[in-house]
N, C-alpha and C positions, 0 to 999 in steps of 0.2 A: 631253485630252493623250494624245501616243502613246507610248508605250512602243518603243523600237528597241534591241535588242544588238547591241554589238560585239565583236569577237572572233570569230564563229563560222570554224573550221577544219575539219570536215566533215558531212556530211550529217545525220549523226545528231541532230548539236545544231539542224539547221535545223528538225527533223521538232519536235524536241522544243519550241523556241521557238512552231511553230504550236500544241502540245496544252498549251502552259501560255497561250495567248492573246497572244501578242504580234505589235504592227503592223509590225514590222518585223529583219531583221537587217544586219547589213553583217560582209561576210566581210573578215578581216581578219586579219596576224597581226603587228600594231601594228609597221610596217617591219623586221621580223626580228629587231628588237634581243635581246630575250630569245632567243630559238633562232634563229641563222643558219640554219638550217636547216629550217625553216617553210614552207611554200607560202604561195605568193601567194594573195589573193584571186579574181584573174582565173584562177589554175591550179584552185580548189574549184568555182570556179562551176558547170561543168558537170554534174560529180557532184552538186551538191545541187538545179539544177534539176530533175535528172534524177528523184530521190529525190520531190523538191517533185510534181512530175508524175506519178510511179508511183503513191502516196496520195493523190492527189486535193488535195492541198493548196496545189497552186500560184495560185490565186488568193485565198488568206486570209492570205498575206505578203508584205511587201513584202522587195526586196531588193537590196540595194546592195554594192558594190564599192570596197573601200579597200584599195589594192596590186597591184602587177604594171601596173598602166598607163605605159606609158613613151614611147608616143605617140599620135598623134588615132588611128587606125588602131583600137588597142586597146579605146578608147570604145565603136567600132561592133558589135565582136566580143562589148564585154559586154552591149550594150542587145541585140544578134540571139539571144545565149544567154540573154537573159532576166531581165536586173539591171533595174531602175529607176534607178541613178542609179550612178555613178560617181565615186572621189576622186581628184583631178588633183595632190597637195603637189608629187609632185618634181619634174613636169615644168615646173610653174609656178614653179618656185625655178630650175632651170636656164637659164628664159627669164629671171628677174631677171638672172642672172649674164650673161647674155651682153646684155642690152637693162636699160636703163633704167626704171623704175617707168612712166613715161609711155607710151612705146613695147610696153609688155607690157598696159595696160590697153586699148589700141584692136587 
């Protein structure tokens, strides 16, 4: 089984999740509810790729993005700076709202 945090909010905690062994993080600062004032996911990425690559550690975790995506466009920007995966909640809730269950799953 894998092991993934979430939560991480800057680099430090990425470094630190590689040196206690874990497969994975996803940045996140659980949609700002607690701190308005939080950075997105997609805003840390860079600095902790950046981090992940300067140690040598960017291939012993994986790393995903939860926040700040708000359109397809965004997805691209996190998988070229180096996410593995990406979390889509709002955009797919706003498709509910304007389209039908049916017409959002094709």
């Amino acid at each position: 089984m894998k092991l993934v945090l979430k939560g991480i909010q800057c680099w430090e905690d990425a470094i630190k999740a590689v040196e206690y062994g874990l497969d994975g993080i996803i940045l996140s600062n659980h949609g700002g509810r607690q701190l308005d004032y939080a950075r997105s996911g997609i805003e840390i990425l860079y600095e902790v790729m950046d981090a992940l690559n300067k140690y040598g550690m960017k291939d012993k975790i994986e790393v995903y993005i939860d926040g700040g995506i708000r359109r397809g466009t965004d997805i691209f920007k996190a998988i070229a700076l180096g996410a593995k995966g990406v979390g889509i909640g709002r955009p797919a809730l706003y498709g509910l709202h304007v389209m039908d269950k049916k017409e959002l799953k094709e």
